[in-house]
N, C-alpha and C positions, 0 to 999 in steps of 0.2 A: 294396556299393552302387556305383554308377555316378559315376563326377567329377562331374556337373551335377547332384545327386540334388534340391539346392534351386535354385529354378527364381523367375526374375520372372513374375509373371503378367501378361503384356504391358505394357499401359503403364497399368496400375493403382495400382502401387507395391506391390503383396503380393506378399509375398513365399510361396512352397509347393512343398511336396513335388515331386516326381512322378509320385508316385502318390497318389490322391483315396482314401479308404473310401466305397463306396456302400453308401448306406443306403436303397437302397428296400426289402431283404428284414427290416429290423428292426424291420417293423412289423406281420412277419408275413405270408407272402404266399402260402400253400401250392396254391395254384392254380394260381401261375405257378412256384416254385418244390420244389413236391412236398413239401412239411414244411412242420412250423408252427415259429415263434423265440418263445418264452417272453419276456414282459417282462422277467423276471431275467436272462435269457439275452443279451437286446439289452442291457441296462445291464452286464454283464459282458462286452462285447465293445466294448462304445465303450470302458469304460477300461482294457481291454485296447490298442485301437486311440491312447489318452490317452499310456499308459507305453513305444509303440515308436517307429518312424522318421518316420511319416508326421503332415503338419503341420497337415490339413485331411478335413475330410469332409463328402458330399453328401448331402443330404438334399431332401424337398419338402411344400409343405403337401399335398400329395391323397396321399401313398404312404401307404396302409394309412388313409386319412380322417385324417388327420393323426397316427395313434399314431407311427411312426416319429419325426417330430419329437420330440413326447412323451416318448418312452423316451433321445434324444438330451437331452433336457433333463434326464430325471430323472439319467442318470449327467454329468450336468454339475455338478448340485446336490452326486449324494454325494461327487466327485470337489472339492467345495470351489470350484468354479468352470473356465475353462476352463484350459489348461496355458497359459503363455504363448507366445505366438507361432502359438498354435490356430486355425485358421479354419472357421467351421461353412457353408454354403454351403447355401441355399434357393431354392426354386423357389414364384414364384404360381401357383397354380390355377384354373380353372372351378369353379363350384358348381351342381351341376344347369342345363348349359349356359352357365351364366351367366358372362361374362368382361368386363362394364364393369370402368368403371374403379374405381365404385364395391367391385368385387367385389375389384378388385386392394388394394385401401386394407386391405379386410377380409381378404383372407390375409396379407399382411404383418404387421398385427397380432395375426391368428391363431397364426402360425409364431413370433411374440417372447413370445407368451404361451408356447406348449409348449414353446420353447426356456431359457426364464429371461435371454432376452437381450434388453437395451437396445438394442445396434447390431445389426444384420444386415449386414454387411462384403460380402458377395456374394448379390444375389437375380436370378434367370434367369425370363423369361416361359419359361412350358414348354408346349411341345405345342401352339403356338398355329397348326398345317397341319391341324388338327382343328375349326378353326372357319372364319369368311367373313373375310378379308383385310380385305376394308371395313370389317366391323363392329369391327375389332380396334384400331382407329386410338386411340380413349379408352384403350382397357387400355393401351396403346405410350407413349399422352403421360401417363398416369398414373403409370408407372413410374421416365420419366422425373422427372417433377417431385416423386416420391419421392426421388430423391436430390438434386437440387437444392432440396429442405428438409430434407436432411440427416437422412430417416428412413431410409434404406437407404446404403451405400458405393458401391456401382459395381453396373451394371447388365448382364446377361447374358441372350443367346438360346440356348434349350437344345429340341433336338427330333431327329425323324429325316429328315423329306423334305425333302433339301437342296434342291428346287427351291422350296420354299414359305418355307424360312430365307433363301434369298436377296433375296426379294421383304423380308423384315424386314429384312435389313442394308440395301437399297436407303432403308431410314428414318432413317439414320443411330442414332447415340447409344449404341449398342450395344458394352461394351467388351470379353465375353468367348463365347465360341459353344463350344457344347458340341454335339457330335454322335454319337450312339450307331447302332449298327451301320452303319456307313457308310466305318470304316478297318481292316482288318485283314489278316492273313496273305493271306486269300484275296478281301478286296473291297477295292477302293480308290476306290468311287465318290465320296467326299467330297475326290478331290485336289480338281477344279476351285472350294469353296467353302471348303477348308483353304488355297490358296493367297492366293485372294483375302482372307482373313480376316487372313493375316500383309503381306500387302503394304499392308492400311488399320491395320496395327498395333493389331490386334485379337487377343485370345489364343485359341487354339486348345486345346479341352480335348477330347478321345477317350474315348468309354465306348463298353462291353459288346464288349469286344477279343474274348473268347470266342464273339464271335453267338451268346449265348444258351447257350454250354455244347456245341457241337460242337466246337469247337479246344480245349478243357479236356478231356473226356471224349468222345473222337470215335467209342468201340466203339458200332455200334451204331444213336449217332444221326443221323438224317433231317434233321431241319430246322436252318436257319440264320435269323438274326433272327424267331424264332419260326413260319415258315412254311418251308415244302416246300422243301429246298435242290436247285437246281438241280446236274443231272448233272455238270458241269462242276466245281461246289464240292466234291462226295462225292470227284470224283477227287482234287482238288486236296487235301484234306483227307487222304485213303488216303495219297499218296503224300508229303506234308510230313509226316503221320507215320512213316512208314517213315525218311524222310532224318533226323530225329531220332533216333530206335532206333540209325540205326548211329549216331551221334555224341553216344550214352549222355546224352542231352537230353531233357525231356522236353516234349512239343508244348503244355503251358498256358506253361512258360517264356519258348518262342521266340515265344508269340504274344503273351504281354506284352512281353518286349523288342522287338520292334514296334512298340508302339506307343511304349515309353516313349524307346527312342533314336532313334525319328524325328525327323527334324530339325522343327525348327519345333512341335511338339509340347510344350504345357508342362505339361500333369496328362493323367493317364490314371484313369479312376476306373475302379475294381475292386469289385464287392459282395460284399461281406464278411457271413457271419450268424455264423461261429464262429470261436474266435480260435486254432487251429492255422491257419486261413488267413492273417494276419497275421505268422504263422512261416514259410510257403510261401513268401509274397512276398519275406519278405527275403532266403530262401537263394535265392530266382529272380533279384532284382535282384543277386544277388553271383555266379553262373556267368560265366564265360568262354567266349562265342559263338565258338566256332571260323568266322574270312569264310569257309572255305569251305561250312560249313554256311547261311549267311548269303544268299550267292551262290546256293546252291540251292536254297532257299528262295524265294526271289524270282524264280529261273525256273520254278518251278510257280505262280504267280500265273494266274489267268484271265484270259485275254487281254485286253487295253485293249476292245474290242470288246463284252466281254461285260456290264464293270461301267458301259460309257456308257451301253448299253442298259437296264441293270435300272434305271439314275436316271431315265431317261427314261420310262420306260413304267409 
């Protein structure tokens, strides 16, 4: 494990991991992820993920229509409740477009029911560059005044188009931002809204470090953040793999230590469906990065040039 492995979550006072368990595949997702996860199977890997290193896990009400939660509650139950010092982390959702505020009331409550849990310690608007800014204004004060009635702990923005999450942080109130495929080995288009997130001492949480399973499993595959990887990434990817090979590393490691020893970086969530991956991570968070490996790494990045562009456009 890594010296910092438990981590502040900015200026919340929770305290977590490094690494997050992502649970959007444990509710089942074989379209995006080419298998299906048996209910047994997702309750067998939450208390799998219950008895190792890791302090917390993500979850949201719309992953799998809420089963994901669901099967996170049911191994809460047979686990006797949660470990202590456990944090379970949710996400509100739309409902057949719908994203008032009212709607926000009803997933919170939604997610407490599937979960068996009273508090909700951390809940994140998600995916809210999928609706009109305008109209989103109720969901945003809804949320807010969920925690200042003390139905929720601390409030979190989670999504991917960093130009539409910043228009959210311009609203203040927001204490943790999560952002998926936007930091990794070969993209670092979320510096300019990872910076700003740690200078208003906001926590910064990194998912889907893999783009989707090309830095994990790179024979082969095409896309990055589920779409067409540009030219530039393939190389980038060909050849961080190769620099790994010689230095008996392998390329899912160096792209999780990436993100996890980033500075300013306080969780990394990782999706997890079986629990030999729970075993990966922790023989990946205990190798020894050789800098020069490190150094080389980071001179196959794709040009500052190319990730201003792909935010932008």
């Amino acid at each position: 494990m890594t010296d910092n492995w438990l981590r502040p979550l900015g200026s919340t006072g929770l305290t977590v991991s490094a690494v997050c368990a992502g649970g959007s595949g444990l509710g089942s997702m074989p379209a995006v992820f080419g298998y299906d996860v048996t209910r047994q199977e997702a309750i067998d890997l939450v208390l799998r993920v219950f008895a190792g290193p890791l302090t917390w896990i993500d979850t949201s009400n719309g992953y799998s229509d809420g089963e994901s939660e669901l099967r996170i509650g049911l191994a809460i139950k047979e686990h006797g409740g949660l470990p202590d010092g456990f944090l379970v982390a949710t996400k509100v959702d739309a409902r057949d477009g719908d994203y008032s505020g009212a709607r926000v009331r009803a997933s919170v409550a939604e997610s407490k029911e599937r979960l068996g849990l009273d508090e909700l310690p951390l809940v994140y608007l998600h995916d809210p560059e999928f609706h009109d800014f305008d109209s989103m204004r109720d969901a945003v004060d809804t949320l807010m005044q969920l925690r200042a009635d003390g139905e929720i702990g601390h409030v979190g923005l989670a999504g991917g188009d960093t130009r539409e999450l910043s228009r959210y942080l311009d609203l203040g109130g927001f204490e943790v931002l999560l952002v998926h495929n936007r930091w990794s080995l070969v993209d670092h288009s979320a510096l300019g809204i990872f910076e700003r997130a740690r200078a208003e001492g906001i926590a910064v949480v990194n998912a889907a470090v893999y783009g989707g399973g090309i830095l994990a499993n790179p024979a082969g595959a095409t896309k990055y953040a589920y779409r067409d990887a540009a030219p530039a990434v393939l190389d980038a990817v060909a050849q961080m793999e190769k620099a790994c090979q010689e230095y008996g590393v392998d390329l899912a490691t160096a792209a999780l230590r990436h993100s996890v020893d980033g500075p300013g970086i306080a969780g990394t969530v990782v999706g997890i469906t079986k629990p030999a991956r729970v075993d990966a991570l922790e023989t990946a968070l205990a190798v020894d990065l050789p800098e020069e490996l490190l150094n080389r790494l980071g001179s196959l990045l794709p040009d500052r040039q190319y990730w201003v562009e792909k935010e932008t456009t």
